[in-house]
C-alpha positions as CSV (number, residue, x, y, z in Angstrom):
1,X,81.8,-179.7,-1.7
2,X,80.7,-177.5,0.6
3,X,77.0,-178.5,0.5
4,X,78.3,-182.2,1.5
5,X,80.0,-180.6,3.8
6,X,76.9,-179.5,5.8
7,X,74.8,-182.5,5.3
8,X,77.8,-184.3,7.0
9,X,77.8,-181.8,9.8
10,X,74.2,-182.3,10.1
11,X,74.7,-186.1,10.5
12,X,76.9,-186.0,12.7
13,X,75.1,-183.9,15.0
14,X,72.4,-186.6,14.8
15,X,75.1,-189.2,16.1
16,X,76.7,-190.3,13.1
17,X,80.4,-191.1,11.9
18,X,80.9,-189.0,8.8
19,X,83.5,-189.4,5.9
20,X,83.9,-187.3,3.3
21,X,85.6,-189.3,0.0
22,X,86.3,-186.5,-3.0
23,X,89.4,-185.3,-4.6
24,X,92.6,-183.5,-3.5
25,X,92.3,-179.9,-2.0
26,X,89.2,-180.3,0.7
27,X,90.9,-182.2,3.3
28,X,91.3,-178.6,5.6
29,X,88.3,-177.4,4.8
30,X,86.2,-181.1,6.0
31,X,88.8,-181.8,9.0
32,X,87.3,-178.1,10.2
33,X,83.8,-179.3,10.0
34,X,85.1,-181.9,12.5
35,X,83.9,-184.7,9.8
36,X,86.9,-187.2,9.0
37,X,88.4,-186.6,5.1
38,X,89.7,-189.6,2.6
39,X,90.9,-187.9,-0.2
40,X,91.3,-189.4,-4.2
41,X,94.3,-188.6,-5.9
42,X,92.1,-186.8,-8.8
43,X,92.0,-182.9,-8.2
44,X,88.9,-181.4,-9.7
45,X,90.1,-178.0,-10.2
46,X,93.2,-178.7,-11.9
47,X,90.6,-180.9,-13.9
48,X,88.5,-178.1,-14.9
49,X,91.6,-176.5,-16.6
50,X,92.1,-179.0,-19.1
51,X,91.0,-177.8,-22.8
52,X,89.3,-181.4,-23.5
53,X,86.9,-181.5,-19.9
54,X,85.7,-177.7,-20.5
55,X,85.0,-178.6,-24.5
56,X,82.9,-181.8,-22.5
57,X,81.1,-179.1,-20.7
58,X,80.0,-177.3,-23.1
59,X,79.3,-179.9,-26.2
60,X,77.8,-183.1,-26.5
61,X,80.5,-184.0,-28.6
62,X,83.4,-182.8,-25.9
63,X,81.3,-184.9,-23.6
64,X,81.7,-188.3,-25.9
65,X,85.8,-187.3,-26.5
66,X,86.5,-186.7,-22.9
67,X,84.7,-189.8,-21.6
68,X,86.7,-191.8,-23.7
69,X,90.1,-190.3,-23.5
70,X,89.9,-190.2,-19.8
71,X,88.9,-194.1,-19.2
72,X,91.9,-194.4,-16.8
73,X,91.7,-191.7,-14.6
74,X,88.0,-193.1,-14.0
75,X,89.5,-196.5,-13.8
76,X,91.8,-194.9,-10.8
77,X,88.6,-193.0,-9.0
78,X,86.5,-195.8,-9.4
79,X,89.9,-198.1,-7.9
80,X,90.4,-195.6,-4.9
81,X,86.8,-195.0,-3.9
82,X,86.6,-198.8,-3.4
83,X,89.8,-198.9,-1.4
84,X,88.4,-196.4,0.5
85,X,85.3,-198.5,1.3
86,X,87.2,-201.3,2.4
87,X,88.8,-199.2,4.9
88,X,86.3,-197.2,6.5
89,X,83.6,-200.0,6.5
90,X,80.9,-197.6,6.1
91,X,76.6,-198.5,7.2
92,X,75.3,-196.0,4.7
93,X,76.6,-194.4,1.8
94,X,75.5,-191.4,0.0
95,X,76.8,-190.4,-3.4
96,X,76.7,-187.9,-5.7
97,X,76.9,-188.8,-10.0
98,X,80.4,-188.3,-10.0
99,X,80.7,-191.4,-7.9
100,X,78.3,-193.6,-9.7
101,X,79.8,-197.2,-9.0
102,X,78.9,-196.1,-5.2
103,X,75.9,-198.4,-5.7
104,X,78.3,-201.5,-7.1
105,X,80.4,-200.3,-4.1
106,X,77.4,-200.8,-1.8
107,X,76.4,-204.0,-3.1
108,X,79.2,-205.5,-2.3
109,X,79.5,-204.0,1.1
110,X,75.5,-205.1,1.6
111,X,74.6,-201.9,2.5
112,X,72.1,-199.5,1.4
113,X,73.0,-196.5,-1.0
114,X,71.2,-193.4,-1.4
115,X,71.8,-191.1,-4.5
116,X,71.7,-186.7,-4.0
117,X,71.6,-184.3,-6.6
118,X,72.2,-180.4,-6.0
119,X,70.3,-180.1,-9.5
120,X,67.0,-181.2,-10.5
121,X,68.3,-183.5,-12.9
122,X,68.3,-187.7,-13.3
123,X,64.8,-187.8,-12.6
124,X,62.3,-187.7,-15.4
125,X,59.7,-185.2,-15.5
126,X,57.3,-183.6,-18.5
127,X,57.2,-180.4,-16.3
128,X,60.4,-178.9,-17.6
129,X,62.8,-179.8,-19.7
130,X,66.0,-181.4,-18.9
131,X,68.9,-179.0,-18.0
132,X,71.4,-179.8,-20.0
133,X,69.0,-177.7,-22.9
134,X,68.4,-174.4,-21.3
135,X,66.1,-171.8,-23.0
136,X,63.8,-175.4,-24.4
137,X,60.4,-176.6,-23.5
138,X,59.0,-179.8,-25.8
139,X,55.6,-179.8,-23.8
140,X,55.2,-182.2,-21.2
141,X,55.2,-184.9,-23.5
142,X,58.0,-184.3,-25.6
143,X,59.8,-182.8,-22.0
144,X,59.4,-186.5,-20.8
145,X,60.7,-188.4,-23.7
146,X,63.8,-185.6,-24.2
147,X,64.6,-186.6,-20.5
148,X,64.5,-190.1,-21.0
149,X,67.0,-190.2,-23.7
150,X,69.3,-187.9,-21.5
151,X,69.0,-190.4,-19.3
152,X,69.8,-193.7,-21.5
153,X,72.4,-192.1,-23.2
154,X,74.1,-191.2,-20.1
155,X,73.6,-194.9,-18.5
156,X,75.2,-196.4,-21.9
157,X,77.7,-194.0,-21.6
158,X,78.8,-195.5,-17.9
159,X,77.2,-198.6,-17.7
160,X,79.6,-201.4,-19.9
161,X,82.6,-199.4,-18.3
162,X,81.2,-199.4,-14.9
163,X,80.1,-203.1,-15.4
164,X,84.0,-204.5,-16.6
165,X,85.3,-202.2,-13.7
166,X,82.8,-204.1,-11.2
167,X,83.8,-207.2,-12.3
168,X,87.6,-207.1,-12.3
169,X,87.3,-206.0,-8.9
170,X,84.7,-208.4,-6.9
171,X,84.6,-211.6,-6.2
172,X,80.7,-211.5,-6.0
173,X,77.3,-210.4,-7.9
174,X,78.5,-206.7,-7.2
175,X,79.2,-206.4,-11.1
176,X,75.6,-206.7,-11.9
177,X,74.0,-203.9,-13.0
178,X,71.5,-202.1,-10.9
179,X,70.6,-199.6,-13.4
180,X,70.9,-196.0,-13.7
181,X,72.7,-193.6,-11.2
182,X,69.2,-192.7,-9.2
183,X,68.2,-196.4,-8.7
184,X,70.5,-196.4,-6.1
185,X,70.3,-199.7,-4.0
186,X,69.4,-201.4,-1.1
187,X,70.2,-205.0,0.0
188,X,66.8,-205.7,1.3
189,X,65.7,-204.6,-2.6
190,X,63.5,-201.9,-0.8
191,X,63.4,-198.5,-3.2
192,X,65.9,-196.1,-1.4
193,X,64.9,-192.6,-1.5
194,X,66.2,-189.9,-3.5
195,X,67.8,-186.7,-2.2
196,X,67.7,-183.2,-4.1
197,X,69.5,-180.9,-2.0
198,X,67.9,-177.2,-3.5
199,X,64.6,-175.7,-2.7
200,X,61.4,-176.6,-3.5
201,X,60.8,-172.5,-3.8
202,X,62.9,-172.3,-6.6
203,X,62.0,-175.5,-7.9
204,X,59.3,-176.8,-6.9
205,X,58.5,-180.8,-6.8
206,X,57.0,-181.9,-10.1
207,X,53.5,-183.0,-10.1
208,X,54.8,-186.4,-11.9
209,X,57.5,-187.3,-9.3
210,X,56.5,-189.7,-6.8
211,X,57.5,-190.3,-2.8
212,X,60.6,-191.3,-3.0
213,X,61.9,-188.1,-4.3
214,X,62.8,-185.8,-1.4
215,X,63.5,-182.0,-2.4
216,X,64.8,-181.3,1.1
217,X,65.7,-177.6,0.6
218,X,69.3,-176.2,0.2
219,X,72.7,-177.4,2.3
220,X,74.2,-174.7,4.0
221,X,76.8,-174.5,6.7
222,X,76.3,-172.1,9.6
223,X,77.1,-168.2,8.9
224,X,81.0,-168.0,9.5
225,X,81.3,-165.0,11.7
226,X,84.8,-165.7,12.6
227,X,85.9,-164.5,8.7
228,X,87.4,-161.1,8.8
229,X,86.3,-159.4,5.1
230,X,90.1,-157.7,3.7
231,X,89.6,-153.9,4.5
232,X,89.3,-152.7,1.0
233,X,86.5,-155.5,0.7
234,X,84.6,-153.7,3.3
235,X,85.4,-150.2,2.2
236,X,84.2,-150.9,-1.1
237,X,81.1,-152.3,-0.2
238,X,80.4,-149.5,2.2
239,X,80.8,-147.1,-0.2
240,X,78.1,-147.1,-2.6
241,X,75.2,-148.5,-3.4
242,X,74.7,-152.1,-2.9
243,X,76.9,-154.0,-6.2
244,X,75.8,-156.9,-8.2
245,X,77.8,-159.6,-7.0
246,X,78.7,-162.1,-10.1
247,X,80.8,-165.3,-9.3
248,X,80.4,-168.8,-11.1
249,X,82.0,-170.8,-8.4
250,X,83.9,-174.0,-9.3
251,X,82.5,-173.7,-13.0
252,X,84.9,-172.8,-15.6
253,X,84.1,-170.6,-18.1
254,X,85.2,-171.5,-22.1
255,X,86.1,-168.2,-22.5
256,X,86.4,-166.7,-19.4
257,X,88.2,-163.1,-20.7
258,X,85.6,-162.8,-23.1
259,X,82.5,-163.3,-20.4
260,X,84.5,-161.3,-17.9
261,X,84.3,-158.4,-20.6
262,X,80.5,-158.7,-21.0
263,X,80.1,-159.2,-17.5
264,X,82.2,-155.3,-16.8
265,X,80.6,-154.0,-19.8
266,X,76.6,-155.2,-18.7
267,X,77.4,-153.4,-15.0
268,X,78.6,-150.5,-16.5
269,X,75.0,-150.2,-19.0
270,X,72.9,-150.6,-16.2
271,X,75.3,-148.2,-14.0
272,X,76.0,-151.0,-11.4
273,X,78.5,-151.5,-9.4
274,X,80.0,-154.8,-8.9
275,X,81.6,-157.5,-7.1
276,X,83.6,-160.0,-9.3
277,X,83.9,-163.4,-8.4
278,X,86.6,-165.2,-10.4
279,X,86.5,-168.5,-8.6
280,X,87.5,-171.5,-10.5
281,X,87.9,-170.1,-14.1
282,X,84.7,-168.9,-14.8
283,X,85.6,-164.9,-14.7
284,X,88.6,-163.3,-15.1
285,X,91.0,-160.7,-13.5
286,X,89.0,-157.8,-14.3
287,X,90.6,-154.3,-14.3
288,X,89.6,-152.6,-10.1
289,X,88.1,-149.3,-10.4
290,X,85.7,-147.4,-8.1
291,X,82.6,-149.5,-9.8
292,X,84.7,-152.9,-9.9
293,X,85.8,-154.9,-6.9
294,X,87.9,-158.0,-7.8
295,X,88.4,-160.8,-5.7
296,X,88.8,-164.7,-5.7
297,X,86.0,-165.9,-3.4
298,X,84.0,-164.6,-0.5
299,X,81.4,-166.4,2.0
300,X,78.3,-165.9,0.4
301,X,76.7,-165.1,4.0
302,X,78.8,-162.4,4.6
303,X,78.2,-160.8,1.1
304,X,74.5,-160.5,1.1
């Protein structure tokens, strides 16, 4: 969220109306930002607990049995998102994959809609190989076709659901498919451009992509210098040498106690000390100690 967070605050410093639609538990945190806040009933991190979604994670196989079995909770996103359209009448939307009927959504509306990935993924290139196979490189040939059957399987995957959703719901051509997630769409039937909110240092723009794709460097908010560290935070920190700081965010972990362990025990090899993010799921509780500072989330800022 948060990176949304910041593009919206940077919109709005250019003169825009911003709302933020995503599920339960942000509302504070985007009101703060001074951006307005419509908020699904779906609550990710509550999500991310359940067995079956962090099986999808992880497996191609979870991934098949959770889209499946979770038809009508999408069904109630995919309902509330709309709802939410028809009530804030917006010019301009810009979605992430999670809310990949946006484009129906903006079809309907007749305004333009821009896709954004925080990953470099969607787009086809032979420079890499897709992420969802780590540790793999097919050559750029092989790269290129392993990317385009990512791709196809994940558009058949949402496509006849998205397509029967559209359709119940409008009264016009919005049911029509406008193809995969990173199409996007305009009403004028100009190609919209695609955003890829991380750095072109750490990634840099594949010599196959063309102009539309936009690697516009990383979202962040301002440095919060109004957070006040806890005291032990600080005293740990100040104490040593500089720690390792490991956190995994709003990722879950399958087996977090057993990657917490590793984590302790890979610190302890290397005779680091470190800071222990345990976030949404992904790490553990892990024991304190004069090495091993445990907390639940820090700003990043402040840390390094």
């Amino acid at each position: 969220m948060q990176p949304y967070v910041a593009l919206g605050v940077s919109l709005k410093a250019r003169g825009f109306d911003v709302t933020i639609c995503t599920g339960q538990g942000f509302q504070d945190f985007i009101e703060g930002h001074g951006l307005s806040a419509r908020s699904l009933t779906i609550n990710y991190r509550t999500m991310l607990q359940d067995p079956e979604v962090q099986d999808a994670i992880h497996t191609f196989r979870g991934k098949f049995r959770a889209f499946k079995s979770m038809q009508s909770r999408i069904r109630q996103q995919h309902d509330e998102m709309l709802e939410a359209a028809r009530d804030i009448k917006p010019d301009l939307i810009i979605s992430n994959a999670k809310g990949y009927v946006a484009h129906n959504i903006a079809r309907w509306l007749g305004v333009p809609s821009i896709p954004s990935m925080l990953q470099p993924i969607f787009v086809e290139t032979g420079d890499f190989p897709p992420a969802l196979l780590p540790g793999s490189n097919f050559g750029r040939r092989g790269n290129l076709l392993v990317h385009k059957a990512i791709n196809t399987l994940t558009h058949w995957m949402i496509s006849k659901t998205a397509r029967k959703w559209a359709k119940e719901s409008f009264d016009s051509d919005a049911h029509q498919t406008i193809g995969r997630y990173i199409d996007g769409y305009h009403p004028d039937g100009q190609a919209v451009p695609h955003l890829h909110g991380y750095s072109r240092h750490i990634v840099p723009k594949p010599s196959d992509w063309g102009e539309r794709e936009h690697i516009t460097g990383y979202w962040f908010l301002d440095a919060d210098h109004g957070w006040t560290p806890p005291q032990d935070l600080r005293a740990f920190i100040e104490a040593g040498d500089p720690p390792v700081y490991v956190g995994f965010g709003s990722m879950p972990a399958k087996d977090a106690k057993t990657l917490t362990v590793q984590v302790v025990a890979t610190l302890e090899q290397i005779g680091a000390r470190g800071v222990l993010a345990t976030g949404w799921g992904g790490l553990e509780d892990a024991r304190q100690s004069e090495r091993m500072f445990v907390l639940d989330h820090a700003p990043h800022d402040w840390l390094f």
